[in-house]
ChimeraX commands (.cxc) that place a marker at each C-alpha (Angstrom):
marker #1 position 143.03,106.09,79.59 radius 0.5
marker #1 position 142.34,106.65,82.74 radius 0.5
marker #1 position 138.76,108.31,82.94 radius 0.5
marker #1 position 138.07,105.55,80.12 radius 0.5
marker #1 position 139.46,102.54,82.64 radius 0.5
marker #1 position 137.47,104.39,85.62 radius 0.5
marker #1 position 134.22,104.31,83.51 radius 0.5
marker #1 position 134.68,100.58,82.91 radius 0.5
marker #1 position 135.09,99.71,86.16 radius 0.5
marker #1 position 132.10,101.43,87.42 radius 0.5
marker #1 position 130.00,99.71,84.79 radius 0.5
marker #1 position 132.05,96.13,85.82 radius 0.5
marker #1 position 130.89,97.19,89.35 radius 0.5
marker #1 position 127.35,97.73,88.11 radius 0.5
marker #1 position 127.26,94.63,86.05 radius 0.5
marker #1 position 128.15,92.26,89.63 radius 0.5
marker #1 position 126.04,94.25,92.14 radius 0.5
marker #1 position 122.90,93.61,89.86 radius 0.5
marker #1 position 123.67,89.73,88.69 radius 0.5
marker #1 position 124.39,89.46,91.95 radius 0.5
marker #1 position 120.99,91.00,93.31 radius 0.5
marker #1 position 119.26,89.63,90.51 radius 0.5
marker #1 position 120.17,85.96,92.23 radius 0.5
marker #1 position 119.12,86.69,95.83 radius 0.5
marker #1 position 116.12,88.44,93.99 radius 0.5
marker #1 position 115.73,84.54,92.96 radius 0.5
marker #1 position 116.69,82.61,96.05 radius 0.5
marker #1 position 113.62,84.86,98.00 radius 0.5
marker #1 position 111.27,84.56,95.47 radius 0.5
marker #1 position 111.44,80.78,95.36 radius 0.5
marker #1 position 111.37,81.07,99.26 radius 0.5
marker #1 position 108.16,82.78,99.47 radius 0.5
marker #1 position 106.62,80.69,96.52 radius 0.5
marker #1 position 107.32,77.27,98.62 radius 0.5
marker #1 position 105.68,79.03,101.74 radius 0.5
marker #1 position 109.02,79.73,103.41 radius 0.5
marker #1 position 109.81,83.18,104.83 radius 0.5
marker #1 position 113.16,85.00,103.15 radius 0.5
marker #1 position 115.96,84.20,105.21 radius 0.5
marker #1 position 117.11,87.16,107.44 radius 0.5
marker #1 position 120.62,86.19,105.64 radius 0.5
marker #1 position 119.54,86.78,101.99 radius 0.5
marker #1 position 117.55,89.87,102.32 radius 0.5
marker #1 position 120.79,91.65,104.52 radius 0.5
marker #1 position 123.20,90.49,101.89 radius 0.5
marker #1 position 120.84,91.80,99.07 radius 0.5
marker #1 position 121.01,95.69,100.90 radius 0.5
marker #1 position 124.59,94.78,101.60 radius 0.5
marker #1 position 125.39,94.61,98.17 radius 0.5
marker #1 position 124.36,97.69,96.80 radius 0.5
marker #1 position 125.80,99.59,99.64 radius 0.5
marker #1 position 129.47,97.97,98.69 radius 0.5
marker #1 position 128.37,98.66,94.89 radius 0.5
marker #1 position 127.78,102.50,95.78 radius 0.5
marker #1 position 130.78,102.83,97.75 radius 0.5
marker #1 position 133.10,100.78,94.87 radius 0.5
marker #1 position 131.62,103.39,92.40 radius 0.5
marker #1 position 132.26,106.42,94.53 radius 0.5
marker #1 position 136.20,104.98,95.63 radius 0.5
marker #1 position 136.69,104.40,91.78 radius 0.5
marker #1 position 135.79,108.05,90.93 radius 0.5
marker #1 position 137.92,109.81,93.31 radius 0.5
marker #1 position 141.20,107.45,92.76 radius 0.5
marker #1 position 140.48,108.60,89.30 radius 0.5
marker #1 position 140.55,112.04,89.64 radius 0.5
marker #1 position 143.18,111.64,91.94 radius 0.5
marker #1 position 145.46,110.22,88.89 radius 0.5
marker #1 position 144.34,112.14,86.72 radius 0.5
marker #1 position 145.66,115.38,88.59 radius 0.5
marker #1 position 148.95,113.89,89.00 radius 0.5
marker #1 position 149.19,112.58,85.21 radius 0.5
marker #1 position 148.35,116.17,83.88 radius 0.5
marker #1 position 151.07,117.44,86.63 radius 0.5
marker #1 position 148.75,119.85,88.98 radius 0.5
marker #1 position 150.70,119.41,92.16 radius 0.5
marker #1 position 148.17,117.94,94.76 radius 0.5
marker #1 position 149.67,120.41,97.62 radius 0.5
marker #1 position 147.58,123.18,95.49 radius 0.5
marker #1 position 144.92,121.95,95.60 radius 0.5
marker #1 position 144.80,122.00,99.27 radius 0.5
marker #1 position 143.57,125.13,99.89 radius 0.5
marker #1 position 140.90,125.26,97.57 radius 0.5
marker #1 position 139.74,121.98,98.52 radius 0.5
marker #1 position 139.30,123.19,101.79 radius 0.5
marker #1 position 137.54,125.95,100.82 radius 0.5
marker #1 position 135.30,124.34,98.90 radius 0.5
marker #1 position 134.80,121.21,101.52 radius 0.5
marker #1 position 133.69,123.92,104.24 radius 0.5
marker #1 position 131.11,125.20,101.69 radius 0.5
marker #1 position 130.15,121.53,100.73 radius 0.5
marker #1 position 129.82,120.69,104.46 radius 0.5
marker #1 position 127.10,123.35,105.16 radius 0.5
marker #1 position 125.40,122.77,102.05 radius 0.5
marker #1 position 125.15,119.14,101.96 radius 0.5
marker #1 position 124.33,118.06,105.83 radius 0.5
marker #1 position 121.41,116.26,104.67 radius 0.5
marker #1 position 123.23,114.16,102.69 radius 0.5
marker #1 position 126.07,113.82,105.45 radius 0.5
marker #1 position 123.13,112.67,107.90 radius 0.5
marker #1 position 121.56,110.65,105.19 radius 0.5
marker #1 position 124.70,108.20,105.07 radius 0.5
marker #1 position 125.40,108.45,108.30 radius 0.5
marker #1 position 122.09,107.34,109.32 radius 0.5
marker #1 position 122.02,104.60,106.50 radius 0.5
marker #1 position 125.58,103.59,107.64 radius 0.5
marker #1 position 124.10,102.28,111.16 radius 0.5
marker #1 position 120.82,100.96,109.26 radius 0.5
marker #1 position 123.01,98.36,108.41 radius 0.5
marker #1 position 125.39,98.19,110.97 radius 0.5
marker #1 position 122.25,97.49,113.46 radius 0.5
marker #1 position 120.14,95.32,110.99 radius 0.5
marker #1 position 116.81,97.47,111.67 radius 0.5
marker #1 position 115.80,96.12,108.66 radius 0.5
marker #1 position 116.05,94.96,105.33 radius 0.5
marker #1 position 115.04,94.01,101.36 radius 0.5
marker #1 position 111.65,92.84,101.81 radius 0.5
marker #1 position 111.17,93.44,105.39 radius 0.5
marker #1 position 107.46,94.86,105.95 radius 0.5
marker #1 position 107.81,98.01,107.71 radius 0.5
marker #1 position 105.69,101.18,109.19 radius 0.5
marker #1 position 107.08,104.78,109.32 radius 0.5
marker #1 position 105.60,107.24,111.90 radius 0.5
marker #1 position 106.52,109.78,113.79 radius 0.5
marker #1 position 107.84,109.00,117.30 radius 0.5
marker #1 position 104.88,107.99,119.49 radius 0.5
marker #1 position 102.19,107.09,116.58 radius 0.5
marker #1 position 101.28,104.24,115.67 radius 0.5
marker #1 position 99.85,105.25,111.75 radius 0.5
marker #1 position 102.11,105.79,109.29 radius 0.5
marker #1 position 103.34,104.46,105.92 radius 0.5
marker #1 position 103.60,101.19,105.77 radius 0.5
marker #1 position 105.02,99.21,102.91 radius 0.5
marker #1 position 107.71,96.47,101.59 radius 0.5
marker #1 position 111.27,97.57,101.76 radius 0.5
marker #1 position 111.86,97.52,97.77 radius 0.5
marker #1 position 115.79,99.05,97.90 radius 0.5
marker #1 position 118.28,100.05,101.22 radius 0.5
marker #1 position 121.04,101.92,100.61 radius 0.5
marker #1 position 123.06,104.23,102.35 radius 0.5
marker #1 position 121.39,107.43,101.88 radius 0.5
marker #1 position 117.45,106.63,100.86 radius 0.5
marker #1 position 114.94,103.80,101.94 radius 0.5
marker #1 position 112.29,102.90,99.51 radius 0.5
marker #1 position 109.11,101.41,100.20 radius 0.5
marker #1 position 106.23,99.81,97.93 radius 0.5
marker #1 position 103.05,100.54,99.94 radius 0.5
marker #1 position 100.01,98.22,99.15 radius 0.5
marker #1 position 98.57,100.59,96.87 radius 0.5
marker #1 position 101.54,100.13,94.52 radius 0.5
marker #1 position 103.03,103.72,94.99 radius 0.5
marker #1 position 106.94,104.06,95.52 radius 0.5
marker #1 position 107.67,106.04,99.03 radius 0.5
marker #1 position 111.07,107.20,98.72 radius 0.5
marker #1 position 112.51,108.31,102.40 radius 0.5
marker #1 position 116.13,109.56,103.21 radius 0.5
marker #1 position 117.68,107.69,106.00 radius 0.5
marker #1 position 117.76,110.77,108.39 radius 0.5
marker #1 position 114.05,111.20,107.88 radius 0.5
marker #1 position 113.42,108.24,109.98 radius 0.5
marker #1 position 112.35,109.03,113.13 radius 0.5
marker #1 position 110.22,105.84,114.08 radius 0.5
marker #1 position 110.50,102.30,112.34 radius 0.5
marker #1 position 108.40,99.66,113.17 radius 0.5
marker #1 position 109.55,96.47,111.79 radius 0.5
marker #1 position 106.28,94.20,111.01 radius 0.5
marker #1 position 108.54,91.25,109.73 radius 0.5
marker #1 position 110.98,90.26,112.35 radius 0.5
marker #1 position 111.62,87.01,113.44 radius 0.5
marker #1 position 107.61,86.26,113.94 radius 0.5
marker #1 position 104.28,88.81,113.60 radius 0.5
marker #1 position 100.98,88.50,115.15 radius 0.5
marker #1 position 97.57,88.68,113.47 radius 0.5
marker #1 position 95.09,90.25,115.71 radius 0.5
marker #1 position 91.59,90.44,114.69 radius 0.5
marker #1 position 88.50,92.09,116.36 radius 0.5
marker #1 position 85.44,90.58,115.45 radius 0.5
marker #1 position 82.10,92.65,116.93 radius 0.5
marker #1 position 78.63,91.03,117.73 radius 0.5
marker #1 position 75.80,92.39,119.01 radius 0.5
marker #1 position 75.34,92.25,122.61 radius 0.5
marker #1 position 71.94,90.36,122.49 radius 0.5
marker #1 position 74.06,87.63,121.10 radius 0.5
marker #1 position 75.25,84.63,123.54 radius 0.5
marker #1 position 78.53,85.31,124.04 radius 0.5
marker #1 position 79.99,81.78,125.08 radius 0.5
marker #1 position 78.32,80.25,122.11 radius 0.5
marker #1 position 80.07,82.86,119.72 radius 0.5
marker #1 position 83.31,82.33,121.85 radius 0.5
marker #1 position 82.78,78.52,121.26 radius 0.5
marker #1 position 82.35,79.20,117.25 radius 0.5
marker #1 position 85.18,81.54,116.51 radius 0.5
marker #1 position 87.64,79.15,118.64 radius 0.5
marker #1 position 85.80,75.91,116.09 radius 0.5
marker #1 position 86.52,78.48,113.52 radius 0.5
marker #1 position 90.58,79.13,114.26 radius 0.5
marker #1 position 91.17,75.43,115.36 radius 0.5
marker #1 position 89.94,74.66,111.90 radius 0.5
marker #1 position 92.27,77.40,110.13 radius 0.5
marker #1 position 94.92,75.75,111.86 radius 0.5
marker #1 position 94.39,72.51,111.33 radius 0.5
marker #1 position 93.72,73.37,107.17 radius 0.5
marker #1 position 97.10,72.46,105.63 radius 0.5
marker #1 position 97.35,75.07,102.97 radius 0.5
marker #1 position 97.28,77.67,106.36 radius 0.5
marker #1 position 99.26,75.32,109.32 radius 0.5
marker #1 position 102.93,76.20,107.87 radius 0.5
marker #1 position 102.06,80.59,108.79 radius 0.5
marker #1 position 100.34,79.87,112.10 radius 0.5
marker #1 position 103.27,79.21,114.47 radius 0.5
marker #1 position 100.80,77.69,117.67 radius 0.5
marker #1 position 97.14,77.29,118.15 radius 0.5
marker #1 position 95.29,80.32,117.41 radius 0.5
marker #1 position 93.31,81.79,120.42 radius 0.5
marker #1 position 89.87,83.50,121.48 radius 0.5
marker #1 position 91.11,86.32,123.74 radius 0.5
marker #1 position 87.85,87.00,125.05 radius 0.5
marker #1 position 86.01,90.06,124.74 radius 0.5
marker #1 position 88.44,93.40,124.15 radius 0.5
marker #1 position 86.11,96.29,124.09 radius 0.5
marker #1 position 82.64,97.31,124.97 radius 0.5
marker #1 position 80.51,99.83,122.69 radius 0.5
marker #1 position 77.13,100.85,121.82 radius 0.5
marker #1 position 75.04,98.08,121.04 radius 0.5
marker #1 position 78.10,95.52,120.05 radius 0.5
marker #1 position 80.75,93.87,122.23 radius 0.5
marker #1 position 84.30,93.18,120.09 radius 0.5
marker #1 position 85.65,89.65,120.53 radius 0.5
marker #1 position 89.29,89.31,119.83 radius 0.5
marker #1 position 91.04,86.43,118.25 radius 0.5
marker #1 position 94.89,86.10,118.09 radius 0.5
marker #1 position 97.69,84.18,115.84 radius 0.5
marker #1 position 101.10,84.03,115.93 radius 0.5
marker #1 position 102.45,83.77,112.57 radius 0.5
marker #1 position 105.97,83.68,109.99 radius 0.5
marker #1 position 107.42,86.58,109.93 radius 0.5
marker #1 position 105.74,89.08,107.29 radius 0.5
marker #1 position 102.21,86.67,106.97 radius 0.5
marker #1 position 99.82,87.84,109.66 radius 0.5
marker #1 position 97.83,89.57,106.61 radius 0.5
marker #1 position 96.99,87.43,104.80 radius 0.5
marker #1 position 96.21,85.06,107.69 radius 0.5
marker #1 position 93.96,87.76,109.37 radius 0.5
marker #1 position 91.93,88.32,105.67 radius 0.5
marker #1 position 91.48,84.57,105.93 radius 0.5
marker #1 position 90.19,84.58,109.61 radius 0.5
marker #1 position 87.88,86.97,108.91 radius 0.5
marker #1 position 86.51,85.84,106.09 radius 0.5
marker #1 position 85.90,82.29,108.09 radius 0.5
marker #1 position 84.41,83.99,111.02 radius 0.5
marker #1 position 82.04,86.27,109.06 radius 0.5
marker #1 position 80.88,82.67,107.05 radius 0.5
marker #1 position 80.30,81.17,110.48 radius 0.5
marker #1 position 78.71,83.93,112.12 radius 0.5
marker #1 position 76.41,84.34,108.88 radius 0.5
marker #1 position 75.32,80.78,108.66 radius 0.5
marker #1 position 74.60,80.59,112.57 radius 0.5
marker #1 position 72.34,83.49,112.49 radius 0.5
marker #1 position 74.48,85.28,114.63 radius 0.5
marker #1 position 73.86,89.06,114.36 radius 0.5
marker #1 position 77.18,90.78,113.56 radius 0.5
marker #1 position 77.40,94.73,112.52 radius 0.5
marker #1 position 78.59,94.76,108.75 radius 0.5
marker #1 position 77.38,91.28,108.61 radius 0.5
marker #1 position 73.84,91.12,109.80 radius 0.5
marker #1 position 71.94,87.49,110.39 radius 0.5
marker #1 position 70.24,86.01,107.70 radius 0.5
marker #1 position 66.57,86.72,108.64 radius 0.5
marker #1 position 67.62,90.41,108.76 radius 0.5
marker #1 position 69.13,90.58,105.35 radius 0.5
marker #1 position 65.97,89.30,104.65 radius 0.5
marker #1 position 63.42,91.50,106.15 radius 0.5
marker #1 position 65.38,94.50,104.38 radius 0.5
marker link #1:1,2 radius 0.2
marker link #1:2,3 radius 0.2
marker link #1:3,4 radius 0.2
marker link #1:4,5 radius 0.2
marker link #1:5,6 radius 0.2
marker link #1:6,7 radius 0.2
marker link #1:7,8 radius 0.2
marker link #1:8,9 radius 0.2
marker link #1:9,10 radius 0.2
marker link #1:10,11 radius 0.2
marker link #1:11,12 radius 0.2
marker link #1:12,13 radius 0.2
marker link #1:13,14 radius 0.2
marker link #1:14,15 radius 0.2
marker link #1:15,16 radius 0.2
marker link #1:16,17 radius 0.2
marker link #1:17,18 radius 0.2
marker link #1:18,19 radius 0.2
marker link #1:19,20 radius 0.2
marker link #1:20,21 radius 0.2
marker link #1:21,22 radius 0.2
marker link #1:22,23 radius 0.2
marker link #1:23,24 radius 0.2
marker link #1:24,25 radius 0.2
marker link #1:25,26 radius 0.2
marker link #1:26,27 radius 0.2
marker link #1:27,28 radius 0.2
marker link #1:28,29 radius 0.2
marker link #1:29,30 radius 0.2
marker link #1:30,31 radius 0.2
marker link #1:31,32 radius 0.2
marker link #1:32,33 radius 0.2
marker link #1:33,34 radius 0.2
marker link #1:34,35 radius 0.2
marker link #1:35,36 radius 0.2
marker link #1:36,37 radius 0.2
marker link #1:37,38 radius 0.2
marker link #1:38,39 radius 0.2
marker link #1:39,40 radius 0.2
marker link #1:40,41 radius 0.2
marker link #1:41,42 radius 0.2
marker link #1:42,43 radius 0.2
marker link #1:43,44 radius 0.2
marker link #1:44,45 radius 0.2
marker link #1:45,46 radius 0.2
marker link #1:46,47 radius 0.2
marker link #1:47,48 radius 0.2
marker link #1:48,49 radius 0.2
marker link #1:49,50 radius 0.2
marker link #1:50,51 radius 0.2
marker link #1:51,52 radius 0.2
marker link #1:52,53 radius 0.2
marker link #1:53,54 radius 0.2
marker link #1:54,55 radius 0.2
marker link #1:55,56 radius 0.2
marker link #1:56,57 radius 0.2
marker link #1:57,58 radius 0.2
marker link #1:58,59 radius 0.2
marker link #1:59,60 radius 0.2
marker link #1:60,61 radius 0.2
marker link #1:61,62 radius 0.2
marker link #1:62,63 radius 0.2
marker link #1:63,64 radius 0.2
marker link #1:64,65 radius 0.2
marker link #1:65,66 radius 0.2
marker link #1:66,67 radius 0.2
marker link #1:67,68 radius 0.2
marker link #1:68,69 radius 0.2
marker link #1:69,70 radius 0.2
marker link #1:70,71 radius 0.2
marker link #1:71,72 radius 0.2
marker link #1:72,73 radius 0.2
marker link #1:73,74 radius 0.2
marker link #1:74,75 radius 0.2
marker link #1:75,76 radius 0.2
marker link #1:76,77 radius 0.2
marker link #1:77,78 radius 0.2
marker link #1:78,79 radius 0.2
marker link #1:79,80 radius 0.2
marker link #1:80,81 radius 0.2
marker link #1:81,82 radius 0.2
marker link #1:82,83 radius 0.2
marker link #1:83,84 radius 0.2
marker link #1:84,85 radius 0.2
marker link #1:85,86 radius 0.2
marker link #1:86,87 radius 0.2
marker link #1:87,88 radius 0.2
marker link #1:88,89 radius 0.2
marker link #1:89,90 radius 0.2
marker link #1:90,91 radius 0.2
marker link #1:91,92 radius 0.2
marker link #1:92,93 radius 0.2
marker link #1:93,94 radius 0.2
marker link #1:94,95 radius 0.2
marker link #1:95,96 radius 0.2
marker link #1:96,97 radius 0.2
marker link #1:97,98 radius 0.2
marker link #1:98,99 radius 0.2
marker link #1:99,100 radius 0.2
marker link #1:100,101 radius 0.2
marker link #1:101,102 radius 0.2
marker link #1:102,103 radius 0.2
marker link #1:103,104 radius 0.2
marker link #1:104,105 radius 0.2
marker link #1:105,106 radius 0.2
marker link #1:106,107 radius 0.2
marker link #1:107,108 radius 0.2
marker link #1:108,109 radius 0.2
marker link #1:109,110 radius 0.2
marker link #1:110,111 radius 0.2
marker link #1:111,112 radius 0.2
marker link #1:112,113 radius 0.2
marker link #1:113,114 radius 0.2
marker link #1:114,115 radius 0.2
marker link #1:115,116 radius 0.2
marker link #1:116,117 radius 0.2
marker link #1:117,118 radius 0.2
marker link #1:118,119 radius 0.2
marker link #1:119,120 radius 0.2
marker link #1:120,121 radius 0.2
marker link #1:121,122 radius 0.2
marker link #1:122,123 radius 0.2
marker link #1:123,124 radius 0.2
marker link #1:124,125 radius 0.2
marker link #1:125,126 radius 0.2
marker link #1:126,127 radius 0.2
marker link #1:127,128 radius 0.2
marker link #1:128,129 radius 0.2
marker link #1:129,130 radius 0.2
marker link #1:130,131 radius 0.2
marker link #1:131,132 radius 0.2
marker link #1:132,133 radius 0.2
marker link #1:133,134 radius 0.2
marker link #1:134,135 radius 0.2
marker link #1:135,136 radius 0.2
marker link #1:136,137 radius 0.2
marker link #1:137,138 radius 0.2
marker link #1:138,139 radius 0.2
marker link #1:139,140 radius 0.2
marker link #1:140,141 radius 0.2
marker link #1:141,142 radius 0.2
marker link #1:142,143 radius 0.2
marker link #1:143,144 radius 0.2
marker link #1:144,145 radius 0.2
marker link #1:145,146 radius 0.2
marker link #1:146,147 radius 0.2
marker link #1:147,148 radius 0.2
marker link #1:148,149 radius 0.2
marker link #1:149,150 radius 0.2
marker link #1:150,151 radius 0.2
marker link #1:151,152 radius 0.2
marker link #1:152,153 radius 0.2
marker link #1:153,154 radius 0.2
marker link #1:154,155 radius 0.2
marker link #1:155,156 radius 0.2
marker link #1:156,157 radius 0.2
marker link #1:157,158 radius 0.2
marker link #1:158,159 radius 0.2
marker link #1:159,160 radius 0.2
marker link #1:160,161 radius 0.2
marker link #1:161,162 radius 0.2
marker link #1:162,163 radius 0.2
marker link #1:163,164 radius 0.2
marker link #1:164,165 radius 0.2
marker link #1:165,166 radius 0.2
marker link #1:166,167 radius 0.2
marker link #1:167,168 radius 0.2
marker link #1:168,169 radius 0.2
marker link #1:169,170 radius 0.2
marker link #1:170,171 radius 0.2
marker link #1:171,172 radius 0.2
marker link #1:172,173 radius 0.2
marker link #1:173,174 radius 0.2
marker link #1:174,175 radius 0.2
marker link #1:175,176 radius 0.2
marker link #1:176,177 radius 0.2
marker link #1:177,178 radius 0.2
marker link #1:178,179 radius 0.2
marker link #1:179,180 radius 0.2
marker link #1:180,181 radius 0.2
marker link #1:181,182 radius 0.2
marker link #1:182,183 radius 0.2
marker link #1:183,184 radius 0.2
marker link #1:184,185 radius 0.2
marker link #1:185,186 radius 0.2
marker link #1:186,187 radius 0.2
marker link #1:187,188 radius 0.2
marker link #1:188,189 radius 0.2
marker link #1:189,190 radius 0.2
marker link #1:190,191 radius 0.2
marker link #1:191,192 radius 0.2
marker link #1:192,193 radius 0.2
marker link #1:193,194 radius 0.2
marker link #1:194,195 radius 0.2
marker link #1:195,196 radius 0.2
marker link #1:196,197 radius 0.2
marker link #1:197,198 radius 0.2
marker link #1:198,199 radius 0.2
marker link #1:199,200 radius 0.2
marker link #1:200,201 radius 0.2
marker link #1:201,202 radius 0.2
marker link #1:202,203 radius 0.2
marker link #1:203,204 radius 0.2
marker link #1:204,205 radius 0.2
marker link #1:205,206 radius 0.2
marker link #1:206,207 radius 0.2
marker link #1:207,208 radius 0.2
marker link #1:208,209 radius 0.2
marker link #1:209,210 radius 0.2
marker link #1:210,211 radius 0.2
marker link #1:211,212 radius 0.2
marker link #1:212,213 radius 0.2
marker link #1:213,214 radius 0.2
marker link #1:214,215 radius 0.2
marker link #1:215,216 radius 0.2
marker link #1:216,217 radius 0.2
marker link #1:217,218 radius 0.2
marker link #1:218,219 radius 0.2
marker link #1:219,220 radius 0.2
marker link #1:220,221 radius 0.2
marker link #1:221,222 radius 0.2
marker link #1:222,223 radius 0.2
marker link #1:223,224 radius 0.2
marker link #1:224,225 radius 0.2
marker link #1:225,226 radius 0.2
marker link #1:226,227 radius 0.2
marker link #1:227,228 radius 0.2
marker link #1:228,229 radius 0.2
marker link #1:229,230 radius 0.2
marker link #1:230,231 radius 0.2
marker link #1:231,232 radius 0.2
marker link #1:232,233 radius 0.2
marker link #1:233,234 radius 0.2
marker link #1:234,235 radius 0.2
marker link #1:235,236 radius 0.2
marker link #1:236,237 radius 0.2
marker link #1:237,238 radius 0.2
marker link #1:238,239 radius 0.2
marker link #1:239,240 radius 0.2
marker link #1:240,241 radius 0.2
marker link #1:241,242 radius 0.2
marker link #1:242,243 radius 0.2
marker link #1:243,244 radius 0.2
marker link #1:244,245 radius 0.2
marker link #1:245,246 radius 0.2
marker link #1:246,247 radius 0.2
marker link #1:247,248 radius 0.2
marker link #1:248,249 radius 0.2
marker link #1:249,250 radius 0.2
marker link #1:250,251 radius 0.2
marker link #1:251,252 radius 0.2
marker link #1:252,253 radius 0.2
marker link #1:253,254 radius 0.2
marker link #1:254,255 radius 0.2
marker link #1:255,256 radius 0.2
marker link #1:256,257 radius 0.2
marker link #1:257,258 radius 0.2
marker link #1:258,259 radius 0.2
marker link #1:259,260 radius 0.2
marker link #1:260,261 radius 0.2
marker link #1:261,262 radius 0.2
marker link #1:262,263 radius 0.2
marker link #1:263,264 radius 0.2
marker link #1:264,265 radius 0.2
marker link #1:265,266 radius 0.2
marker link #1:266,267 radius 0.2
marker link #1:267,268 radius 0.2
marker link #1:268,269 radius 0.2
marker link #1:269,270 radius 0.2
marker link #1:270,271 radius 0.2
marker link #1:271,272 radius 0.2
view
């Protein structure tokens, strides 16, 4: 009776942790669909959940066997000894896992980050890495959807460096090069047309937080000069608002005749 009521609690425990993800699953989704940003609140309640889920499930296991012992009269004091034996041997073998929870344990206890939180793991120092869409936090493994679709699965005391691309507000910085023989002001005048229209467009207005600017130009190379633009923008969005930016900029560069590399001025693409 016992193992039997300890089995149906864990799958009672199962059953609320995933209706219960399954509706914050639904409360973000419907955020992002109307343009919003997931609330910081939903996506730390979402990890928060399956953390308490794990830890019900593990607490209902050991109260079990804990009854159990007693019910089939094995004296708990004689145990003692061989549980301590066995702990010692459990301790050295299983330090990873000990780290692993102990590293997921102040994951949430700090709010690094969470469910759907667009993050980048590198080693300390680096700035390339993995970077993906938190899928599942728990306490001992964080995994991550890249863009490619694959499932990176990383145990919490693997993370060294976490940069969190999703907090609070992101940036979209975009490099755009032209070729020095170019006139600079009138390109600078263009791409600022071109982000002033971007965030005056409705459909983009809501993900740029503040006017978009022309930095100026950020680097100096052989033959081309890079001119950088910048947006501020919600939280997790400065992708798809940089694809769009570029994609404006390389129309407007294209149908001034302005010679870009990759993009090339209309009388060249037609001499070749």
């Amino acid at each position: 009776m016992l193992v039997l009521g300890a089995g149906l609690l864990v799958r009672f425990a199962h059953w609320v942790g995933m209706r219960r993800r399954r509706w914050i699953d639904l409360q973000i989704r419907g955020q992002i669909e109307s343009g919003m940003v997931a609330s910081e609140s939903l996506k730390r309640s979402r990890a928060i959940s399956a953390a308490i889920e794990w830890v019900a499930v593990a607490l209902t296991y050991f109260v079990a066997a804990i009854l159990a012992f007693d019910e089939l009269g094995i004296p708990l004091t004689t145990l003692v000894a061989p549980a301590t034996v066995i702990g010692i041997g459990l301790g050295f073998g299983a330090q990873q896992m000990v780290g692993d929870l102990l590293a997921g344990f102040f994951l949430f206890a700090e709010h690094q980050f969470a469910f759907g939180d667009v993050i980048r793991l590198s080693m300390p120092g680096q700035t390339t890495g993995i970077t993906g869409t938190v899928e599942e936090l728990t306490l001992r493994v964080t995994k991550l959807r890249t863009q490619q679709g694959e499932l990176v699965v990383v145990p919490n005391s693997a993370l060294r460096q976490v940069t969190n691309l999703s907090k609070d507000w992101s940036r979209a910085v975009i490099d755009i090069p032209v070729d020095v023989s170019e006139d600079l002001e009138q390109v600078t005048a263009l791409l600022k047309k071109v982000v002033e229209g971007m965030a005056a467009d409705p459909r983009w207005s809501e993900l740029i937080l503040g006017d978009p600017v022309v930095a100026g130009v950020e680097t100096i190379d052989v033959g081309y000069v890079q001119l950088r633009l910048i947006a501020r923008t919600l939280p997790g969005r400065q992708f798809e608002v940089a694809r769009e930016i570029r994609l404006r900029a390389a129309i407007a560069l294209r149908r001034s005749g302005i010679a870009s590399p990759g993009i090339g001025s209309p009388s060249t693409r037609g001499d070749s």
